[in-house]
C-alpha positions in Angstrom: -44.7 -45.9 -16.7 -41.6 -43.9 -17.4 -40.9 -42.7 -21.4 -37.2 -43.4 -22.8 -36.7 -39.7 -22.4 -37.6 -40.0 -19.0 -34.7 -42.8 -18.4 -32.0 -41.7 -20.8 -28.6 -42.2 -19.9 -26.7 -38.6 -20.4 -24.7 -39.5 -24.4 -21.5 -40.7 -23.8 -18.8 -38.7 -24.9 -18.2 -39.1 -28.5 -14.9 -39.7 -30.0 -15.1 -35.8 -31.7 -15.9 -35.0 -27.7 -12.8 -36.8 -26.7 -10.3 -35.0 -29.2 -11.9 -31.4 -28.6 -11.2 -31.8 -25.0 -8.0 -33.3 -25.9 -7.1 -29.9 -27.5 -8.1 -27.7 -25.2 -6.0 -29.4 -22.6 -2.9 -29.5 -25.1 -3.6 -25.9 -26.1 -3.4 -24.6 -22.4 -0.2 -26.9 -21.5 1.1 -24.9 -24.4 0.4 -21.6 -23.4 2.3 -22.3 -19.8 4.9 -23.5 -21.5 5.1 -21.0 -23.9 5.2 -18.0 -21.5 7.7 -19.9 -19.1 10.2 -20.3 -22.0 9.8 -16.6 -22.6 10.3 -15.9 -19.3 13.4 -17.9 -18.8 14.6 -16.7 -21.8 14.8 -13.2 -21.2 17.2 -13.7 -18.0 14.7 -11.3 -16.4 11.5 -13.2 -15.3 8.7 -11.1 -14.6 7.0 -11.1 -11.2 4.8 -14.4 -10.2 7.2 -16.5 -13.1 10.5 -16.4 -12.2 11.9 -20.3 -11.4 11.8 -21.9 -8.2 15.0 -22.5 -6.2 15.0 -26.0 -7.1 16.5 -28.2 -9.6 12.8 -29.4 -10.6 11.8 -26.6 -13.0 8.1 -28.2 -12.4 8.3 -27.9 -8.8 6.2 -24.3 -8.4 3.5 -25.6 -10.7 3.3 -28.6 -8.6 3.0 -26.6 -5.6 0.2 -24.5 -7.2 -1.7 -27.6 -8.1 -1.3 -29.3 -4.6 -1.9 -25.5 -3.3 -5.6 -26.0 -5.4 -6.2 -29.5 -4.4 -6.1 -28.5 -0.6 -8.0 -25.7 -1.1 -11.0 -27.9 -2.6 -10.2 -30.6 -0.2 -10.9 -28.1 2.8 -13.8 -27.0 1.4 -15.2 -30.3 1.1 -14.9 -31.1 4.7 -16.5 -27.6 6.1 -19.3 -28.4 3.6 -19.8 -31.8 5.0 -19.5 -30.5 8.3 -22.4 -27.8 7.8 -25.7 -27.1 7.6 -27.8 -24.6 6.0 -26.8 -20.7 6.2 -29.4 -17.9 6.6 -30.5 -16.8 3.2 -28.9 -13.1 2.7 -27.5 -11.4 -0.1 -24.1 -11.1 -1.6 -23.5 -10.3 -5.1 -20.9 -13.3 -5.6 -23.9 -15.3 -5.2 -26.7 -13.4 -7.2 -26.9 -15.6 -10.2 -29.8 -17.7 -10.2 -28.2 -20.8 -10.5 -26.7 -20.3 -6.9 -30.5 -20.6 -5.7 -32.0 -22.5 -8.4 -29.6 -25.8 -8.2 -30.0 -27.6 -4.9 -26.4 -28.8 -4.7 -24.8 -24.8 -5.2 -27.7 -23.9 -3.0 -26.6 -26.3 -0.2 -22.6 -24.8 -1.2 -23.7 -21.4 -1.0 -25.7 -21.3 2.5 -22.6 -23.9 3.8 -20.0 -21.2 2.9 -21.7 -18.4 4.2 -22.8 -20.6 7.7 -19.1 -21.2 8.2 -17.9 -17.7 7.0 -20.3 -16.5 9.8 -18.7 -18.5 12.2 -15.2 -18.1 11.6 -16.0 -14.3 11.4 -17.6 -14.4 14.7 -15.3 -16.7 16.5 -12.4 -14.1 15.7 -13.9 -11.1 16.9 -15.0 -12.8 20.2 -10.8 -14.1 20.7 -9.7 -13.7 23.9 -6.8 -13.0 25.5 -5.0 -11.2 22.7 -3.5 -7.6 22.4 -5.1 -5.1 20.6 -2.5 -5.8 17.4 -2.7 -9.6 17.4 -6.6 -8.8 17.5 -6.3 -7.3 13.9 -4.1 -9.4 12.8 -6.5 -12.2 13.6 -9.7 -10.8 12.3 -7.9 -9.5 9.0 -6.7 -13.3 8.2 -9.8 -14.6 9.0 -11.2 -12.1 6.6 -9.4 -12.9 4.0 -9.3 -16.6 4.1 -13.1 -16.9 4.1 -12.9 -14.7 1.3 -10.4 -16.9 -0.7 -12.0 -20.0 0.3 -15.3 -18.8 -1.5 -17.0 -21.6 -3.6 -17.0 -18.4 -6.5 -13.4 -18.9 -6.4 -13.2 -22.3 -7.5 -14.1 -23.7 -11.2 -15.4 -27.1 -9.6 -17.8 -25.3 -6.5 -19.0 -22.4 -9.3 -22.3 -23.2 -11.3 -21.4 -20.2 -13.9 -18.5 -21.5 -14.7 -19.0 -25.0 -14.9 -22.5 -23.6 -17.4 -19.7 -21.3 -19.4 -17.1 -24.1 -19.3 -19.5 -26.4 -21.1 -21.2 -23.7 -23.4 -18.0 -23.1 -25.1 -16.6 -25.9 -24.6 -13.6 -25.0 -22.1 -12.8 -22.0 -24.5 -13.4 -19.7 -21.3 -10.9 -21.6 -19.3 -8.5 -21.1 -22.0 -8.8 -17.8 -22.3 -9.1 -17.4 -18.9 -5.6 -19.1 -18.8 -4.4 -16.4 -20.9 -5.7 -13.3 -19.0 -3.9 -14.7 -15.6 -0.8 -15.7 -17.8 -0.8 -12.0 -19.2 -1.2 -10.9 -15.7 1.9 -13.0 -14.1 4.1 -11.1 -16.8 2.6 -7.5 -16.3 3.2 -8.7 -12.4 -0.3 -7.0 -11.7 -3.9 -8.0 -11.9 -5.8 -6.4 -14.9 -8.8 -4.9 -13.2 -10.1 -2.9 -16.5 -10.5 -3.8 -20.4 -7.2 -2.8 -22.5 -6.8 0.3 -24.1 -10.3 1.8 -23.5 -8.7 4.5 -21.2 -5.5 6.7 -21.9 -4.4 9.8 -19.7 -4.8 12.8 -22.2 -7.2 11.6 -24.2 -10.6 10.1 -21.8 -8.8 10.9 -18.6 -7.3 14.2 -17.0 -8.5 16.2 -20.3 -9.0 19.8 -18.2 -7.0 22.0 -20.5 -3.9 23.3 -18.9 -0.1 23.3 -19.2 2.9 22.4 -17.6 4.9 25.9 -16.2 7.0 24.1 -14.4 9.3 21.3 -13.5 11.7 20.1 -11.7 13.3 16.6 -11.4 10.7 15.9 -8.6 7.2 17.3 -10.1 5.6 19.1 -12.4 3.3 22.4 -11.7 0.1 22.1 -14.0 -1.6 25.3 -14.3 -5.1 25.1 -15.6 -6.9 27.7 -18.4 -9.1 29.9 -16.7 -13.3 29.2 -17.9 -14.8 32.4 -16.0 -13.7 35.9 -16.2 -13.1 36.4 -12.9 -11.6 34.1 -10.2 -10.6 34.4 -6.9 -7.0 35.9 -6.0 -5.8 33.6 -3.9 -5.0 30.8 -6.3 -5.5 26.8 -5.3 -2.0 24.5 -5.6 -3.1 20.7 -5.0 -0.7 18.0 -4.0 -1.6 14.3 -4.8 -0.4 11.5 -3.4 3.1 10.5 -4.9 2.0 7.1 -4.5 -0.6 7.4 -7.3 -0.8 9.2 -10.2 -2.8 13.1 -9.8 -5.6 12.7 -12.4 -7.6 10.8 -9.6 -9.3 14.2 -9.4 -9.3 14.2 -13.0 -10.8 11.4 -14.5 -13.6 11.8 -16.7 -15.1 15.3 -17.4 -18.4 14.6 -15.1 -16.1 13.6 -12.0 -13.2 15.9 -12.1 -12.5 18.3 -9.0 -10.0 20.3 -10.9 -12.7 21.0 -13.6 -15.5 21.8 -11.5 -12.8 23.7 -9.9 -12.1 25.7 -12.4 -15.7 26.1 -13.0 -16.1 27.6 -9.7 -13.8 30.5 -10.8 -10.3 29.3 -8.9 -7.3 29.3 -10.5 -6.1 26.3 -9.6 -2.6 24.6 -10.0 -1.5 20.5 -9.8 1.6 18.9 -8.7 2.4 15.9 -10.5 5.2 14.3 -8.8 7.5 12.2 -10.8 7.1 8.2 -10.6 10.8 7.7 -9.2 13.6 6.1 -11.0 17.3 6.2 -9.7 17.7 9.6 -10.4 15.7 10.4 -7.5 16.2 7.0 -5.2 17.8 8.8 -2.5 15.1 12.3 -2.2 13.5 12.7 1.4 11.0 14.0 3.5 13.0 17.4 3.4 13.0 17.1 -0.3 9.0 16.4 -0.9 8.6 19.6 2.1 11.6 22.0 0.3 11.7 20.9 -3.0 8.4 19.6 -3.1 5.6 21.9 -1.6 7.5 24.6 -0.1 8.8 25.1 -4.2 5.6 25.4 -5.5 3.9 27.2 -3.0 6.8 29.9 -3.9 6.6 29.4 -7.3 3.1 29.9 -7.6 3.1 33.0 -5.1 5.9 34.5 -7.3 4.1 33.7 -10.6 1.0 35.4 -9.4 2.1 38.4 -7.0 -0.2 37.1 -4.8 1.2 36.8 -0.3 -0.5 33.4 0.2 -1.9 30.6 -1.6 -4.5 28.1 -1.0 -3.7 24.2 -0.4 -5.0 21.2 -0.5 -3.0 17.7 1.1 -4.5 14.4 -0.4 -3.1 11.6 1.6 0.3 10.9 2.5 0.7 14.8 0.3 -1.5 15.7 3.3 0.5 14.0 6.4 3.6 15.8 4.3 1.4 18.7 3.9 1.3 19.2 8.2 4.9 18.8 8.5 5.2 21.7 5.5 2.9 23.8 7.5 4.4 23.3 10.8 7.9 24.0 9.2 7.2 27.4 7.4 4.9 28.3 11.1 8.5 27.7 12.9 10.1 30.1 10.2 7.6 33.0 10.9 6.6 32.0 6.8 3.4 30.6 7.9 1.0 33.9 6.0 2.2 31.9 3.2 -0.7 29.1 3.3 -4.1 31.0 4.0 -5.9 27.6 4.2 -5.0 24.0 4.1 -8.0 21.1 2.9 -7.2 17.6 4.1 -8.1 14.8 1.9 -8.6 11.3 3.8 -5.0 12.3 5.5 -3.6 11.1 8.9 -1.2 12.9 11.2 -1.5 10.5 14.4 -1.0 7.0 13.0 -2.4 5.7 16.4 -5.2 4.1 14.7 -4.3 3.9 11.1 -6.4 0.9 10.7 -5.6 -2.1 8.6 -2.1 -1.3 6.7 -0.8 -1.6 10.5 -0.4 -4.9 9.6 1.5 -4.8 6.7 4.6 -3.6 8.8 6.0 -6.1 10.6 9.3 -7.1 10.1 8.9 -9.3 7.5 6.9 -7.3 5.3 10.1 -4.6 6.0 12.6 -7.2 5.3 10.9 -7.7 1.8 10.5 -4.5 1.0 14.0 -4.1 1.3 15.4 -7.2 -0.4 12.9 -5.7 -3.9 14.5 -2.8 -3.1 18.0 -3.9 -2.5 19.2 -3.4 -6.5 17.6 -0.2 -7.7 16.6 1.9 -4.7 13.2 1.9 -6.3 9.8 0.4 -4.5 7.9 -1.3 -7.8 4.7 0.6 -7.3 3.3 -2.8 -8.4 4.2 -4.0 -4.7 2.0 -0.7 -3.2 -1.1 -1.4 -5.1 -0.8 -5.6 -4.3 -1.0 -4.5 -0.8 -3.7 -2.0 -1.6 -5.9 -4.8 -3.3 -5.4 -7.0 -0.2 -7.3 -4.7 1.6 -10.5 -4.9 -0.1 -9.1 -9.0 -1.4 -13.0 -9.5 -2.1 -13.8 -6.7 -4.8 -10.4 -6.3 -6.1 -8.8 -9.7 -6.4 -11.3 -12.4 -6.3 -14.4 -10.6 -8.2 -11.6 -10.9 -10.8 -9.7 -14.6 -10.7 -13.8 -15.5 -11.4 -14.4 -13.1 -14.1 -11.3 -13.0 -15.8 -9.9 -16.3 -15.3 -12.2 -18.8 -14.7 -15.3 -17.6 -16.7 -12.6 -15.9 -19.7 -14.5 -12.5 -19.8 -12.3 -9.1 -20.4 -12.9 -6.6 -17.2 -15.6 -4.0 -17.9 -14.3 -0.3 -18.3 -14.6 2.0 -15.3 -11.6 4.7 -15.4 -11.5 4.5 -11.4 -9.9 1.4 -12.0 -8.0 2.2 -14.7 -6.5 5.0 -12.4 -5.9 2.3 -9.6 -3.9 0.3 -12.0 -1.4 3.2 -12.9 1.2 2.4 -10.4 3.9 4.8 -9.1 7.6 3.9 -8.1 8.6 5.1 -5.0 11.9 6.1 -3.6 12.6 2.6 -1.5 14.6 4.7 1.8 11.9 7.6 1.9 9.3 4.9 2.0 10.9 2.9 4.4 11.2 5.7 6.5 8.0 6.9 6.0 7.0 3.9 7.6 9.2 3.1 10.1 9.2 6.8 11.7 5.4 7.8 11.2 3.1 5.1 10.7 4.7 2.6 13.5 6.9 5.4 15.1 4.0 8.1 15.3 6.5 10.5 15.5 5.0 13.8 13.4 2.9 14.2 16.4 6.0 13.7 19.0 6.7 17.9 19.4 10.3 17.9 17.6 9.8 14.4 16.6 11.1 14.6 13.2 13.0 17.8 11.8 12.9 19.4 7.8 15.8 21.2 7.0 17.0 21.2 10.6 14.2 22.7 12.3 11.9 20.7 14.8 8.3 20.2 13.7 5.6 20.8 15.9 2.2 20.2 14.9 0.9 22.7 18.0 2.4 26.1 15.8 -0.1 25.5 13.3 -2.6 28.6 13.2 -3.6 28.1 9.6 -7.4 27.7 9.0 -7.8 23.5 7.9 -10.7 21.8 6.6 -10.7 18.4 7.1 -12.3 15.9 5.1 -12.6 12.2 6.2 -14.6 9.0 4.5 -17.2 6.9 6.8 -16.0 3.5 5.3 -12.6 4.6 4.5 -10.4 1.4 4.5 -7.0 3.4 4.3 -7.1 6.5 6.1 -10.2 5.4 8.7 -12.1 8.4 9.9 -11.0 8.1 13.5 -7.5 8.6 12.7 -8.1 11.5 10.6 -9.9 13.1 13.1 -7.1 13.4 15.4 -6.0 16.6 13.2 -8.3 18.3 15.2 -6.3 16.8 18.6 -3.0 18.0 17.4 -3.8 21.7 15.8 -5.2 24.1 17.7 -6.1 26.5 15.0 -9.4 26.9 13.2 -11.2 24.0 11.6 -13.6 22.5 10.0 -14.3 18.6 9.8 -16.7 16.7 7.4 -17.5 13.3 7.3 -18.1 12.0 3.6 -20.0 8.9 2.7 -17.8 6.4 1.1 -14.7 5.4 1.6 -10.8 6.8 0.6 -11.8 7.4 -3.4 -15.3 7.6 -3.8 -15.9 9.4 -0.8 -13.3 12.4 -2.4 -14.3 12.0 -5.9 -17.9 12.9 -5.9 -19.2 15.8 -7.6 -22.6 17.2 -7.0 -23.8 16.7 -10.3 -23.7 13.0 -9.4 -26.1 13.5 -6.6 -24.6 10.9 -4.8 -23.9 9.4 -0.9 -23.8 12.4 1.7 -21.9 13.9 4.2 -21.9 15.0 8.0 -21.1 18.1 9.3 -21.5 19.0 13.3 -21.7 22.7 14.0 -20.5 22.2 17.7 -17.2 21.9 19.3 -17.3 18.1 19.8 -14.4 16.4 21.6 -14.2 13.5 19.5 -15.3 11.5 16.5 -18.2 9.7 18.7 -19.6 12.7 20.0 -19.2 14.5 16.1 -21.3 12.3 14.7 -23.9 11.8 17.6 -24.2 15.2 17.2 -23.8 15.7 13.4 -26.6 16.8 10.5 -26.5 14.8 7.4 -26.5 16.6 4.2 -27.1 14.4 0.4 -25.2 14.5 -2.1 -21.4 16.1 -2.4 -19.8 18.2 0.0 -17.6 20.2 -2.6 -20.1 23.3 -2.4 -19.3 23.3 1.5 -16.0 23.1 1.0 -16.0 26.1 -1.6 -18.2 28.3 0.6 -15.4 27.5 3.5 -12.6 28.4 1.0 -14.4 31.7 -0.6 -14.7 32.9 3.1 -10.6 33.0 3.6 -10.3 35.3 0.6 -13.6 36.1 -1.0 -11.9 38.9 -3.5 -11.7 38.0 -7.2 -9.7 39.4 -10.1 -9.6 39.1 -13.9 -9.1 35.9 -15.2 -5.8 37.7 -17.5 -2.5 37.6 -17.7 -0.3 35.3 -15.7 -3.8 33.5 -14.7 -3.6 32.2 -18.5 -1.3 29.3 -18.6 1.8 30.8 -20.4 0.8 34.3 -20.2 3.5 35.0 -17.4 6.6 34.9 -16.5 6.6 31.4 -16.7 6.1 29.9 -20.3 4.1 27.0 -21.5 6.6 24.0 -21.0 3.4 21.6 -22.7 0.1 20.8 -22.8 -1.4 19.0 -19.4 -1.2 16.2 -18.3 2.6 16.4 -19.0 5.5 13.9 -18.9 5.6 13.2 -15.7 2.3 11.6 -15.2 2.6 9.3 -18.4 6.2 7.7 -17.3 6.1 4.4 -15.7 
């Protein structure tokens, strides 16, 4: 015989229930309306709330709610349509309650039956080009990815638990964090205010000897009494800010750097506003490299300096190297390090397909006004690379269970958008990613000269990352195809960041190295030894080779000491100006 607890009816909803939820409901439409009235009011809506053209003011949000309603409504036919998955992991499922609960269990193996499949079926198309093949594969990718039951309040067992735990406060709050978002026109990926640039992040002691509208030269106080003569200038990416090899004291390169007994110098190039809208290849080579290479030379006595090209600073860094090898200047680099950089854009892996004409044509209509790329647009396209870990991980943490990111300064440092000089961009695009033209001999000129790749005798170490999802390794190997001077390549666990920023004191991934003369990237690492841990120490026996000699850390190797005075402290100006 059953008991009365066996057969109770769940309690129906009280009327206290009823006015609670009520509240909530009126308490979120308020908050939408709230920052929509403050966006129209301005005259300036931010990005993601500016009006539809329509005379419905109401019309976007009904699109987004018809835009949801499909989505679940999808979903609810593939589920009904499939039957159980094979039972692997995948950490948007590693709450018990995915397992636990029959129903989420039968959601979870669905989805990842029918990811499987879609997955499958678009790597085994037919009858496609080699572009269109992409193409295909990174939609799929991405929609399987959206269309994850995580993704959706209704399909997620965690939320629906936190939604009735605290009564749909999460969902409010959660309303709040994507509402913040839509003004800031960028998702928050870390907690507010735990990081700031100068204080927790690029603290190595140093100062600012030099600027120009374009960068700033950071040189950094000596912490040994001797250091190697031939000093260490290292060019970031313009696209993101430089302290990525400065973050926290236990993963900095520049301080272990300095450790190591280099005197080592930063660029940190100016996040561009319409005082620099028009600069252009010639003026990141001349004004950009070429300038501090001389300015450091001259600060130091010293013939040549070391370099080191991270990213597009690197694919700049070739074209600087080819250009002072036309001029007979070329004593003036005595080694070059690539970081994750491409020359050959042959295989430049996904971003290809952020270039079509469309994605040009938008560029250029943000662009149209100011001159000026909102580096808000680069790192969008960034996070649709990796959609998964950087965009959906956080619509379910931060919006639909109401939680604030957890802090992790790698983040914080993706979230520090540049500007970028809209024509240089454009053209950066147009002539070497789809025009592949650095590696055409006399493809492109600087200053008037032809470059040519093939002149370049200076010693290179190249570093590339195994699961690098920017700069894949195959296409930075082709440095080695287009310079025919002395080399070294390494293949770094991890991908474009991680695989860079990873000091030996960490003791983690590993790296490759293939003492050989291997004619590709196949036969490099069939042939390769695998090392743990970082490959800094590698790299700095490399470096110490070129120029083993060392001199006292004094004089113009103290920041201020020479002829060129303290302007301030590091990190400078430059890197703090949005």
């Amino acid at each position: 015989m059953s008991t009365e607890s066996d057969t109770a009816a769940p309690a129906f909803p009280t009327l206290e229930d009823w006015q609670h939820w009520t509240q909530v409901m009126g308490r979120a439409q308020q908050m939408m309306l709230e920052t929509w009235a403050d966006s129209w009011k301005s005259g300036d809506p931010a990005p993601g709330l500016k009006p539809p053209n329509t005379p419905d003011p109401m019309a976007l949000l009904t699109a987004g709610a018809e835009a949801w309603g499909k989505g679940l409504e999808a979903w609810g036919q593939m589920l009904g349509g499939m039957a159980a998955a094979a039972d692997r992991k995948d950490k948007r499922f590693a709450a018990p309650e995915w397992r636990d609960n029959p129903l989420f269990d039968t959601i979870r193996q669905s989805y990842l039956a029918i990811s499987d499949q879609l997955t499958k079926t678009a790597d085994e198309a037919e009858g496609l080009d080699a572009e269109a093949h992409a193409r295909l594969k990174f939609l799929t990718a991405s929609f399987v990815d959206a269309m994850s039951p995580s993704n959706f309040a209704l399909t997620n067992p965690q939320v629906l638990k936190a939604t009735m735990d605290s009564r749909g406060e999460n969902l409010l709050t959660g309303l709040r964090h994507m509402l913040d978002d839509m003004k800031a026109g960028q998702m928050t990926h870390v907690a507010k205010g735990h990081f700031e640039v100068g204080r927790n992040l690029a603290t190595t002691p140093g100062k600012v000897i030099h600027e120009t509208p374009l960068y700033q030269l950071i040189q950094y106080t000596p912490t040994t009494d001797k250091v190697l003569e031939t000093p260490l200038i290292v060019f970031p990416p313009w696209i993101n800010r430089f302290y990525i090899l400065d973050l926290t004291p236990e993963k900095s390169f520049v301080r272990w750097c300095v450790e190591q007994g280099i005197t080592l110098f930063m660029v940190s190039w100016k996040s561009a506003d319409e005082s620099i809208k028009d600069v252009t290849l010639d003026d990141y080579v001349l004004r950009g490299q070429v300038d501090a290479i001389d300015t450091v030379r001259d600060l130091l006595g010293v013939k040549s300096v070391h370099t080191i090209g991270y990213c597009v600073a690197g694919t700049t860094l070739a074209a600087t190297l080819a250009l002072l090898a036309a001029r007979g200047e070329a004593a003036k680099v005595a080694s070059a390090t690539f970081f994750t950089a491409q020359v050959d854009f042959e295989q430049a892996g996904d971003l290809r397909l952020f270039l079509g004409d469309e994605t040009m044509g938008l560029l250029g209509q943000l662009s149209a006004d100011t001159g000026i790329v909102d580096g808000r647009v680069m790192a969008s396209t960034f996070n649709l690379l990796r959609g998964r870990d950087l965009i959906w991980n956080y619509v379910t943490n931060n919006y639909l269970l109401g939680k604030e990111p957890p802090p992790f300064d790698l983040l914080h440092w993706n979230g520090d958008v540049t500007n970028l000089p809209a024509g240089w961009h454009r053209d950066y695009l147009e002539t070497l990613y789809k025009g592949n033209k650095l590696v055409e001999e006399g493809g492109i000129t600087v200053d008037g000269t032809p470059i040519d790749l093939g002149k370049i005798a200076t010693p290179l170490y190249i570093q590339a990352g195994r699961e690098d999802h920017i700069a894949p390794p195959q296409s930075v190997w082709k440095i080695m195809d287009h310079v025919p001077g002395p080399k070294r390549f390494v293949l770094a666990g991890s991908g474009h960041i991680a695989g860079v920023v990873n000091p030996p004191s960490a003791g983690k991934y590993q790296y490759w190295l293939n003492e050989g003369e291997p004619r590709d990237l196949d036969a490099f690492i069939e042939g390769a030894t695998e090392h743990k841990g970082s490959w800094w120490p590698d790299w700095l026996a490399w470096l110490t080779e070129r120029a083993a000699k060392k001199v006292a850390a004094t004089g113009a190797r103290v920041p201020g000491k020479g002829k060129l005075k303290a302007i301030e402290d590091a990190p400078g100006r430059y890197v703090r100006t949005r």
